[in-house]
N, C-alpha and C positions, 0 to 999 in steps of 0.2 A: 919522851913527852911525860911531862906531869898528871899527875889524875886534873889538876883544874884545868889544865890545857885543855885532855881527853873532855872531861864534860862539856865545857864551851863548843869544844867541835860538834860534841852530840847537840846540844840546844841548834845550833846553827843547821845541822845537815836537820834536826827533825824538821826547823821552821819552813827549810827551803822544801822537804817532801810533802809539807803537810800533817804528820805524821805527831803523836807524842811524845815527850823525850822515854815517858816510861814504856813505849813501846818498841821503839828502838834499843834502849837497853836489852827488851829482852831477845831482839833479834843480835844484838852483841854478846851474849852470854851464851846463845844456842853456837853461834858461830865458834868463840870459846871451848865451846863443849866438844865440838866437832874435832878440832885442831888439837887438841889434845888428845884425844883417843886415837888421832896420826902416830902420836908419838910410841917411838920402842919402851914395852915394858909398861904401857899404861893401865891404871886397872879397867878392869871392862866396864861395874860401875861406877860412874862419876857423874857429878853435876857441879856446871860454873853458875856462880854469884858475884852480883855486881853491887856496891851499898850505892844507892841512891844521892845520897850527900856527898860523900867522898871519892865516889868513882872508884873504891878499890875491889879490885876483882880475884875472885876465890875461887878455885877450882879443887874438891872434895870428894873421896871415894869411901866405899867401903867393901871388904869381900863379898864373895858371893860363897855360898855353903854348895853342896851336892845337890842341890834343888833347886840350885839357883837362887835365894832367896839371901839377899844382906843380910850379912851379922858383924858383931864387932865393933869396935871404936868409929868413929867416924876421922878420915884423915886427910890433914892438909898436901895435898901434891899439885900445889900451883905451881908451873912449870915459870924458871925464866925466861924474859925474852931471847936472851940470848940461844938457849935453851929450843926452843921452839923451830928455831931452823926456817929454811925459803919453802918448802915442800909446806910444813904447817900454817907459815904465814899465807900461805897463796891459798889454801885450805880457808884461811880465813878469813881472807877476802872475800871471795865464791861464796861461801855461806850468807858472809853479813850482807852482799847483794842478792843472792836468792831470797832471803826473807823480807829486801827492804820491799823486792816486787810483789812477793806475795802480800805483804799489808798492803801494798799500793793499791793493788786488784782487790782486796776485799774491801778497802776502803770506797773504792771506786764503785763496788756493788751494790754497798751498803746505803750510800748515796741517792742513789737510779732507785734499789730496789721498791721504796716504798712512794714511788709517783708514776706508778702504771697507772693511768687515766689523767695524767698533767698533760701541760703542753709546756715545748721547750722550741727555742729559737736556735738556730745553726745554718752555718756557712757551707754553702752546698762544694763538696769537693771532688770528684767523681762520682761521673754518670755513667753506664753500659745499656744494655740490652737488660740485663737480670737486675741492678738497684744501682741506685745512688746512697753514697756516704755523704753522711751529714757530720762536720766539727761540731762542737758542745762545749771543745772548751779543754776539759782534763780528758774525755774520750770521745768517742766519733759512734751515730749512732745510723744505724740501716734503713732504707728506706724501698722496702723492694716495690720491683713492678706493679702485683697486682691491688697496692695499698696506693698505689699513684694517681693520680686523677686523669683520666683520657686525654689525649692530644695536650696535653701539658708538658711542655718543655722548659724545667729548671736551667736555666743558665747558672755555669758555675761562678764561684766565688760573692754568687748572690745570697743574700738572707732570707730563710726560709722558717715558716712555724709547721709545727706535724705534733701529732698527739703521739704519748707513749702507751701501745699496747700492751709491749712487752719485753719483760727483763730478765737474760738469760745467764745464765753463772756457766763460764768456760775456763778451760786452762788455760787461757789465753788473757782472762781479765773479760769483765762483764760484755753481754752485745746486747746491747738496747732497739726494739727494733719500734717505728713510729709508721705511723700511717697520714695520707691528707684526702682519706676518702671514709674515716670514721665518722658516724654524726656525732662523735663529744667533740671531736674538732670546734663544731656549730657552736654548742654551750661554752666551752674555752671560751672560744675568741667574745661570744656575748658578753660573758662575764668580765673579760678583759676591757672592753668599752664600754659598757652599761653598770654603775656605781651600785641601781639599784637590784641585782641581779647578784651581783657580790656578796650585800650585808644580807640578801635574803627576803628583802619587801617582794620583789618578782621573783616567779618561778617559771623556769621553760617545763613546762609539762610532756609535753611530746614533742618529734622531732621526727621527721620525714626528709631522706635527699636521696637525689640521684648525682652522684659527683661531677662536676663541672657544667651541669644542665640547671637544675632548679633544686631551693629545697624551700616545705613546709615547717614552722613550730608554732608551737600555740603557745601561747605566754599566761599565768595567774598574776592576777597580785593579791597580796596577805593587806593592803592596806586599799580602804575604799576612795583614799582621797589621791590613790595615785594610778595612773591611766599605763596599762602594761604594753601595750601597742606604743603607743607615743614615748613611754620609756626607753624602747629599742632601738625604735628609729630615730629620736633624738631632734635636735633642732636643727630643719630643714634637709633630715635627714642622714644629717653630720655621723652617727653612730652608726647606722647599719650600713651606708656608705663604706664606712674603714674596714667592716669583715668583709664585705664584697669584696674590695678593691685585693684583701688578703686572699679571697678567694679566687681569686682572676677573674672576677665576672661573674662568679654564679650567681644567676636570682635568687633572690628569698622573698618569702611571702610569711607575712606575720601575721596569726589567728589568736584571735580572744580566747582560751579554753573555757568552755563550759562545760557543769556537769549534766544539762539537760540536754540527752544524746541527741535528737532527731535538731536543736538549736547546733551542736559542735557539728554533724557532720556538714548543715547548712555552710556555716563560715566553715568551717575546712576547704570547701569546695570553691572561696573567693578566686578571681575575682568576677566570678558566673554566679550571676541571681538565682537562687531555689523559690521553686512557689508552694512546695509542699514537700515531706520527709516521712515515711513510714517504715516502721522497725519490725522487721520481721526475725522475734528472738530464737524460732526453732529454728532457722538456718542462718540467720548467724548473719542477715543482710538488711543494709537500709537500702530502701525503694525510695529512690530521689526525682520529683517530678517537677521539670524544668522549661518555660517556654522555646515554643518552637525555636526561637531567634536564638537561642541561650545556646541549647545542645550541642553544638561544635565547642562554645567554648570553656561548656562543663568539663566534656572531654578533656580536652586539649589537645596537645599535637601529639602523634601517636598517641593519645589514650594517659599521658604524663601526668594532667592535671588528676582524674579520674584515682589513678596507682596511689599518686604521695595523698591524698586523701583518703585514702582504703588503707594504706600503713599509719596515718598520723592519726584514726579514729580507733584504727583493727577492726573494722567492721567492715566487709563485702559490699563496696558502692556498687549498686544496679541504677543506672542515669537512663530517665524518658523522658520524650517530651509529651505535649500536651496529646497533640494528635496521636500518638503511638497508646497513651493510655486511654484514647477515647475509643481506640481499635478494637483495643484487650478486651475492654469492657461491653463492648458491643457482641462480641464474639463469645463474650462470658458465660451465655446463660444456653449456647444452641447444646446439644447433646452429639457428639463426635462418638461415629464405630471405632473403636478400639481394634486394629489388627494390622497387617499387611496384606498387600499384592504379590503372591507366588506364581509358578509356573511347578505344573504338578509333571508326574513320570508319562503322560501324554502327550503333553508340551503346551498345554491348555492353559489359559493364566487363572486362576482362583483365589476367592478371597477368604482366608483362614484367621477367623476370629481369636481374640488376643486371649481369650475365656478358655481355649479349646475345644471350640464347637468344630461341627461340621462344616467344612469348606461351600463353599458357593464359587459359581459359573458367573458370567459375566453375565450372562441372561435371569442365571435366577436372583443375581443381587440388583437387577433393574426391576424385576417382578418385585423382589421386594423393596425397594425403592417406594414405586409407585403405591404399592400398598401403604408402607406406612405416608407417604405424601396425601393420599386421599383420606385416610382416617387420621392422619391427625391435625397442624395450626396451619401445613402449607396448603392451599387446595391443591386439587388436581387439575391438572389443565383441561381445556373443554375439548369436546370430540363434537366429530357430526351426526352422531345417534341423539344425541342430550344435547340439542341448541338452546340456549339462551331466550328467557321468555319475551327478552325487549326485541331481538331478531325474529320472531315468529309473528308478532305484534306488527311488525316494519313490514314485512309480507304481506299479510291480510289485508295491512290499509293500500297497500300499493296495487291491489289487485281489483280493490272496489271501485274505486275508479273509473277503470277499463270498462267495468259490468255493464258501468250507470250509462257513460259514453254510447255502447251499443243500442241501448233501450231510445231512451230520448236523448238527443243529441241536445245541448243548449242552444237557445236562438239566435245568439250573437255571432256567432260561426257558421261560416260559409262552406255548409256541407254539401257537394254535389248526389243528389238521389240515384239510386242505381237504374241503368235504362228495365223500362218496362218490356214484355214482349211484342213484335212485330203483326199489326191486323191486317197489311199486306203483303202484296210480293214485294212492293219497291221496298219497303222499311224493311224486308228480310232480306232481300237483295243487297241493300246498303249494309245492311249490320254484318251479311256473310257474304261477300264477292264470289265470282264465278272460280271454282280452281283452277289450276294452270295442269295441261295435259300434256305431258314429255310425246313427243313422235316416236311411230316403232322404227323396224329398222325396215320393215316394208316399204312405208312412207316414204323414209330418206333414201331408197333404191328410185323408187318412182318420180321424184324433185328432179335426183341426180342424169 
């Protein structure tokens, strides 16, 4: 074979690997290099060259001294082919294919390496228990389990999108691993349908999901005259439509970002009305007060809606409604003992103040109960020592009455007078009858 032969072959096998033709030469030359030091009597240093234009290949030595270190002339020992033998040629083969793989792999790396946070499309090829492999095309990338989205079953030889986490450099050529339960998934795919979200007029600020169930993002726009909601969702909802459907159904819910917090976490909270928002910065939590009717669906189901709004602000949602905060506040102002109810080495139960005071009895924390109940805003309850001046009042008048009744009777009432005493015998006779005399037992012998 000719050198113009030879180089046409290299143009041809670079185009078909991908590869440069000056890259391949030099995987020709190492291979060269190799197959030559096979040979009996070769010097130990050498190096082959290849001329770029001409294809002619040179293989050049020079001694080595007591130190190892080149000295001397530098000299031609390009072996013939003839020369070379099956042992060397086979030598040369094996080399020029171990190197074409290794440019292959690092090409292949180089490729991947710099689009960890892209997203990429492939044909789903194998599924297990532990991952699915994803085609790509020139390599295949991983898709393990716990990066999958719940109850989602990839059917093979479907097309599927997955973001890339991550790119790993093996002996074996690069493993790309992708996930479809990242939220940059979310911004991908927006970006991919939404034009103005690409050049950069819209911004997705934040980004709340729970994979395959729901997710939250709140949208900016850089430009006033264009609506960042309506940018997403698109016409009749054409746009956020197409990442669902990618998503298999997950909901999405799109929120205005604002930078006036107690306004974001309101709309974070959609599509449950807020009637009021208080920021509480030393711990770290917005107090959201919500009408009755609201409160289930502030929450949401398990508590969903409540979570992706507490990650989409980073602020601690505390959700109430009207009546729970009318409770709080009612209850705000009373003065509560600080302490517990023990059972002491008696078996007595006692109340041991939270101060480290003296324990109290069940008797002597009603004594004092009562105490402070009378001296201070609750009264004391009444007893029958200390009645009530309106009850003694009710008394008095209910007994004068009786008084008057006995003295003079009124005239309209038909009072009978009490009988006078008897001025004879018949009036005494009548008023007292004669008694009745039992018989003795004399009498009844004497009848008998």
């Amino acid at each position: 074979m000719s050198n113009d032969d030879m180089m046409e072959a290299l143009r041809a096998l670079a185009t078909e690997k991908g590869i440069t033709p000056e890259t391949l030469m030099g995987a020709l030359a190492d291979a060269l290099e190799s197959a030559y030091k096979r040979l009996p009597d070769a010097y130990e240093y050498a190096w082959a060259t290849i001329d770029p234009v001409t294809g002619e290949m040179r293989v050049t030595a020079q001694e080595l001294d007591e130190e190892g270190e080149p000295f001397g002339p530098e000299l031609d020992v390009t072996p013939d082919s003839a020369v070379l033998g099956r042992i060397a040629a086979q030598t040369f083969k094996q080399v020029m294919m171990q190197r074409l793989r290794e440019v292959d792999r690092e090409m292949k790396y180089e490729e991947y390496a710099g689009r960890e946070g892209d997203i990429v499309t492939g044909i789903i090829q194998q599924t297990d228990a532990r991952y699915t492999l994803l085609d790509l095309g020139r390599v295949e990338a991983l898709l393990p389990q716990a990066e999958q989205v719940p109850y989602e079953r990839p059917e093979p030889n479907s097309r599927l999108k997955a973001y890339i986490v991550e790119v790993r450099k093996t002996a074996k050529g690069p493993q790309i691993v992708v996930s479809r339960t990242h939220p940059g998934l979310i911004k991908r795919l927006f970006e991919l349908e939404v034009p103005e979200i690409a050049d950069g007029i819209v911004e997705l600020k934040a980004c709340a999901r729970e994979p395959g169930h729901r997710t939250k993002i709140a949208v900016w726009s850089n430009d006033q005259n264009v609506d960042p909601v309506g940018a997403c969702v698109g016409a009749r909802g054409a746009r956020v439509r197409m990442v669902v459907n990618e998503l298999r159904g997950e909901k999405i819910d799109i929120v205005p970002f604002s930078e006036d917090l107690p306004d974001f976490v309101a709309k974070a909270l959609q599509p449950a009305k807020v009637k009021e928002v208080r920021i509480h910065e030393d711990t770290g939590t917005a107090e959201v007060i919500v009408p009755d009717y609201q409160l289930s669906l502030a929450i949401g189901k398990e508590g969903q809606n409540a979570r992706l709004a507490a990650r989409l602000t980073g602020w601690r949602v505390d959700i109430k409604s009207e009546s729970q905060l009318a409770e709080e506040e009612a209850y705000a102002t009373d003065d509560w003992a600080q302490g517990e109810w023990v059972v002491n080495a008696e078996g007595e139960q006692v109340w041991v103040p939270a101060d480290g005071g003296e324990a109290l009895s069940a008797q002597e924390w009603a004594a004092v109960g009562d105490e402070d109940s009378a001296g201070g805003d609750v009264p004391a309850p009444p007893t029958d020592a200390a009645a009530p001046a309106d009850v003694a009042t009710e008394a008095a008048t209910t007994e004068e009455p009786a008084a008057v009744t006995e003295a003079d009777p009124p005239a309209d009432l038909d009072v009978e007078p009490e009988p006078e005493p008897a001025a004879d015998a018949a009036a005494a006779e009548a008023l007292d009858p004669e008694p009745v005399v039992e018989p003795s037992e004399d009498d009844a012998e004497e009848s008998v």
